[in-house]
Structure formats: structure tokens, C-alpha cells
C-alpha positions in Angstrom: -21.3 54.3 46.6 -24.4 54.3 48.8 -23.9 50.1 49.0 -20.5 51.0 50.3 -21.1 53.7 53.1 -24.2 51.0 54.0 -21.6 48.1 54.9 -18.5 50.8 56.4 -21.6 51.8 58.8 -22.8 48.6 59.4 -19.5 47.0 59.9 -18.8 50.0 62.4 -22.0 49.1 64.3 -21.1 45.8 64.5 -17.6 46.1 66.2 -18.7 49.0 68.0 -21.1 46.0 70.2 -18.1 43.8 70.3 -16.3 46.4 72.1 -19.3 47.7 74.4 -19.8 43.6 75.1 -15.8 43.5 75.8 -15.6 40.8 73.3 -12.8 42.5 71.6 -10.5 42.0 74.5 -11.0 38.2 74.4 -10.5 37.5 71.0 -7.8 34.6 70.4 -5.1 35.8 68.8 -2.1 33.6 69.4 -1.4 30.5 66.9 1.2 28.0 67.7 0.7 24.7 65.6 4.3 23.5 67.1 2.3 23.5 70.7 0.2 20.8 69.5 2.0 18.5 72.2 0.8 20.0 74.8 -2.5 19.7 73.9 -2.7 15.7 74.2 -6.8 15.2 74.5 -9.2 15.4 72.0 -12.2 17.5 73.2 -14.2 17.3 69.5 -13.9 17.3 65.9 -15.9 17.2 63.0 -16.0 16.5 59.2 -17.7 17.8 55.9 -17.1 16.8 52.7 -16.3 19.7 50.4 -19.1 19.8 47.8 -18.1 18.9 44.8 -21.1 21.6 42.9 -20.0 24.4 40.2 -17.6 24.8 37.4 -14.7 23.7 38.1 -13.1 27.4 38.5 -16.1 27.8 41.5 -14.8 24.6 42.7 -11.1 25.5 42.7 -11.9 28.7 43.9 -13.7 27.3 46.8 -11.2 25.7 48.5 -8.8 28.4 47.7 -10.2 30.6 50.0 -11.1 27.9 52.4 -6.9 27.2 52.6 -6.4 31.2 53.0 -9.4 30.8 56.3 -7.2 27.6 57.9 -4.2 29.7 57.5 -5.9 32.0 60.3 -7.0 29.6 62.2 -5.0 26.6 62.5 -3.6 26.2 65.5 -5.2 28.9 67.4 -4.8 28.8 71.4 -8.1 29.5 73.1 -6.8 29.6 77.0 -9.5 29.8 79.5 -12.3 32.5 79.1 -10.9 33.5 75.7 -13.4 33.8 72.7 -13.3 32.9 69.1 -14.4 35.1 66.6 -14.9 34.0 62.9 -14.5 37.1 61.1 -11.7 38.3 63.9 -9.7 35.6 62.5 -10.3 35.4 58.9 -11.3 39.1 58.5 -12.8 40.8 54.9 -12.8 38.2 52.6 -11.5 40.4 49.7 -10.1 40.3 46.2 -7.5 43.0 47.8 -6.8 40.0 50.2 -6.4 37.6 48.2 -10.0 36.2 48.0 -11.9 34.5 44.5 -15.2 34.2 43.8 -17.4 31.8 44.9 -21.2 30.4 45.9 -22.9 32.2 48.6 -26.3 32.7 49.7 -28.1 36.0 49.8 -31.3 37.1 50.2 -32.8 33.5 49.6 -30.7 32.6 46.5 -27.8 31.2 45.4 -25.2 33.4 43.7 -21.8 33.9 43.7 -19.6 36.4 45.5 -15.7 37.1 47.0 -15.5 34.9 49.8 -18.0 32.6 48.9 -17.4 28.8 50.5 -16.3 30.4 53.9 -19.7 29.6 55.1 -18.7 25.8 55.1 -16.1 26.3 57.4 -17.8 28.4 59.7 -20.4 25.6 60.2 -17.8 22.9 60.2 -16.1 24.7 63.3 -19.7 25.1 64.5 -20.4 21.8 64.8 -16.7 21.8 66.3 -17.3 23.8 69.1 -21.4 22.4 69.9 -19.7 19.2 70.4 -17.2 20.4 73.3 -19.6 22.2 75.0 -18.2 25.6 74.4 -20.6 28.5 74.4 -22.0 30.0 72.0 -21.9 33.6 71.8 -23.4 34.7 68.4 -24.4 32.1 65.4 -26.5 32.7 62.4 -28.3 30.0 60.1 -28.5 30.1 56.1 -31.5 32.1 54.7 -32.0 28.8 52.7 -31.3 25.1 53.1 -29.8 25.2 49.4 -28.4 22.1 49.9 -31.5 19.6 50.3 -31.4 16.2 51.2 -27.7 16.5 50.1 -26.0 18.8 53.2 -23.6 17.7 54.8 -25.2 19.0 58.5 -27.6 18.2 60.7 -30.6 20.5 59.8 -30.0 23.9 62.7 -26.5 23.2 62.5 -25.0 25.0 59.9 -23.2 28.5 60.6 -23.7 31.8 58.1 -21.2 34.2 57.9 -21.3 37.6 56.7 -18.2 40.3 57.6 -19.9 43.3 59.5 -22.9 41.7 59.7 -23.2 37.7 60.8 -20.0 36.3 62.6 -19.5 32.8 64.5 -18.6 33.9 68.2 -17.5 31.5 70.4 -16.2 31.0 74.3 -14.2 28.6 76.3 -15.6 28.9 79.6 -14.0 26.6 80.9 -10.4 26.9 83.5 -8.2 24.6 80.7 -6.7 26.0 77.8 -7.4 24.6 74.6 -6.4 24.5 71.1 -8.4 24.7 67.2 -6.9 22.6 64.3 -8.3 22.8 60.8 -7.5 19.9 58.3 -8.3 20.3 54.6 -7.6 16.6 53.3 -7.6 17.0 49.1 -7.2 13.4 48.7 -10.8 12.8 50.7 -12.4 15.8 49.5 -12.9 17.2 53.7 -12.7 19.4 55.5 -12.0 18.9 59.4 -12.1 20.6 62.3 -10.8 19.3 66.1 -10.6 21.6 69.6 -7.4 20.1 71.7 -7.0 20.6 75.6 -4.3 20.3 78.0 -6.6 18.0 80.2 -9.4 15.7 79.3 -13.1 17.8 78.3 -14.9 18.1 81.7 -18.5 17.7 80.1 -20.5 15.0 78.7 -22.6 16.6 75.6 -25.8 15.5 74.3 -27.2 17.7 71.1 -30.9 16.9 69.5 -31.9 19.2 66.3 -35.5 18.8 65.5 -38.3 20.3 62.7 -40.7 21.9 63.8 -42.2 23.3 60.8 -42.3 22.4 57.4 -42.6 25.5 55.1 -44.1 24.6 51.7 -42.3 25.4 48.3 -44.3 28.1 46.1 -43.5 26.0 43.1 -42.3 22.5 41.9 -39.3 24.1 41.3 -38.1 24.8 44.3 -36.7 23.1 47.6 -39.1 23.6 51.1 -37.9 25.7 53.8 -37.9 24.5 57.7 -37.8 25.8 61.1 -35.9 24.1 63.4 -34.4 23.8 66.9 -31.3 22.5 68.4 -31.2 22.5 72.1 -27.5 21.2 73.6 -27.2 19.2 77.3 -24.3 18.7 79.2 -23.3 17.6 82.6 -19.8 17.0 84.3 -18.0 14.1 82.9 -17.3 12.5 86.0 -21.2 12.6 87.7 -22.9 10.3 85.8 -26.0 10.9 88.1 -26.1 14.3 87.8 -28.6 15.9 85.5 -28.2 17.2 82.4 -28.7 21.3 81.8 -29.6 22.9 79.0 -26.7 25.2 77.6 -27.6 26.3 74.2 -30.9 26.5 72.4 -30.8 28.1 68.6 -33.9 27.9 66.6 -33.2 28.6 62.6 -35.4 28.8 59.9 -35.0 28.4 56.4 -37.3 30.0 53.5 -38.2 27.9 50.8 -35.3 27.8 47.3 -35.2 27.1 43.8 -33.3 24.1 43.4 -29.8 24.8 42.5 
């Protein structure tokens, strides 16, 4: 009961901001996949592979709530100065909503929870939106890098997700409207993410993630943790002279994991 009240409050708090940062009256709400004409130039896209980790119920159950996200997101219009919010758009992933069971991290492990996989499409469309140059409003990174040598992201460029708590928050800043497709391909095992506009993407983008630290594992059993930064460059498209400017700067860091 007491766990409860704890995430009704907290899920209060955390809207209550949206509101006071008038977020809430920017949200994209409109999805039209039959516009997808209009929408002739490719701003970005990216691809992960859907990890193929867990029983095979975890596995199914993964990519059955991955297919319930893309339903409410696919095709989403983002016109100019309108702002994407993960958890707007997929809301509480719950059993009552249809929501299984899957892997998630929490509090430096790996366990399994309603939900769980929802995470990897957050930091596919994370990747998404770095690579247009849209800016980013709120992002989280993993407690853990559970995944190893074996993720499917660039260290500082995955995206946590956590309703009430940590959302992926996202703007289009600039004057052309754009749309968000989400692909699950089953016969390549991906998942893929691509932003769409009604005119070509104005910037050029330039994106370097880094280590700086390297945190030690406790014991041979488990995976080290990192801290890292990701700094993002653009400049106009059509001034190939002009400098580049620093437009986002995220620094993440990962405690050290048993291997999973």
C-alpha cells in the first residue's frame, strides 16, 4: 500500500512539472500513418536488434509490449515546436493495459517486471531523434550497462524509462513539421525507428560519446560500470563554413553488474 501511494505521489509530482514547464500543451498527439506522403525526406533513423536473451516466454513477451508501444507511436506528427513525450504516448505499462512481463533494470540489477523491454525502444528513438538534431528535453541512462560488450548502443546513448519517474522528452524546434515511424521487422529480429519531414533536415549533426571513467567490478563476477559523455554538434546544412555549436551534452554513468 505504502509502495503504491509512493508512485501515485511521485507520478503526480512528475506531471505536475510538465504542466508548470507547459510541456503538457505540446505533447504530439495526432497520428496519421496515411500522411506518410507528405513527409517525402528522411531526417534520421536508427536500428537495434531485438536481443535475443531470456526464456522464450520473456522473449515473446518482449516484443509484445514493444508492438503495443509502436501502436502509440507510429506515425506520430510532430509539427513545428511540438514535443515528444515517451510515457505521454505509451502511458502505464500495465497488466490492466495489456502489458506482460519482462526484463528491466532496477536498482543496479536485472529483474523482471510489466513493461519490461520498453526501455529498448525508448533508446532506439533516442538515438532517432540525436541524429536529427532535435532537442532534448529530459533523458535518463541505465543504472547498469547490463548488456556488456554485447549492446546494441553506443555507450551514453541508451534511454531509461520509468512511468512517473524517468521519461524520454523531446522537441522539434525547428519551423517544418515532421513525422515518427516505428518498424518492428520479425524476420530481422529489429527494431527501427525514422523522423520524416516535409522539407529536407536543415542541420548537419556530428555526435562523439566518450569514457571518461572506468569504474572497477567488486568481483569477477560482475560487468564494470562507466561514466560517459556524449556531446552533439550541428550547424546549418547549407553553410559548410559555419561552425559547429554545441546543442546537447548528457554525461551517464553506469555502476558496476553481475553478469547476466
Amino acid at each position: 500500500m505504502l509502495g503504491t501511494c509512493k508512485r501515485v505521489i511521485r507520478q503526480c509530482l512528475k506531471q505536475g512539472h510538465a504542466c508548470l514547464k507547459g510541456h503538457v500543451f505540446r505533447y504530439a498527439r495526432q497520428q496519421d500513418a496515411a500522411a506518410a506522403p507528405q513527409y517525402g525526406h528522411l531526417w534520421a533513423e536508427f536500428k537495434t536488434p531485438i536481443p535475443d536473451r531470456g526464456t522464450p516466454q520473456i522473449r515473446a513477451d518482449r516484443l509484445w509490449n514493444l508492438q503495443l508501444a509502436a501502436q502509440h507511436i507510429d506515425g506520430l506528427l510532430l509539427p513545428a515546436g511540438a514535443i515528444f513525450s515517451f510515457s505521454h504516448r505509451v502511458g502505464e505499462p500495465s497488466l490492466r493495459r495489456g502489458y506482460r512481463a519482462g526484463p528491466v533494470f532496477t536498482k543496479g540489477k536485472v529483474s523482471v517486471g510489466v513493461g519490461g523491454g520498453l526501455c529498448l525502444m525508448a533508446t532506439n528513438l533516442f538515438n532517432t531523434f540525436l541524429l536529427s538534431g532535435c532537442e532534448v528535453l529530459e533523458r535518463h541512462c541505465h543504472s547498469i550497462d547490463a548488456y556488456g560488450e554485447q549492446r546494441f548502443y553506443a555507450l551514453g546513448r541508451d534511454a531509461a524509462v520509468a512511468y512517473g519517474y524517468k521519461d524520454l522528452v523531446v522537441r522539434n524546434t525547428t519551423a517544418i513539421a515532421l513525422q515518427l515511424r516505428v518498424d518492428l521487422m520479425g524476420t530481422t529480429g529489429e527494431l527501427a525507428s525514422s523522423l520524416w519531414g516535409v522539407e529536407p533536415c536543415p542541420l548537419q549533426v556530428a555526435i562523439e560519446s566518450r569514457v571518461l571513467q572506468e569504474r572497477a567490478p567488486n568481483a569477477d563476477s560482475q560487468l564494470p560500470g562507466w561514466v560517459t559523455e556524449t556531446v552533439r554538434q550541428v550547424r546549418p546544412m547549407q553553410a559548410a563554413d559555419a561552425g559547429w555549436v554545441v546543442n546537447y551534452h548528457g554525461i551517464s554513468d553506469y555502476a558496476p553488474c553481475e553478469r547476466s
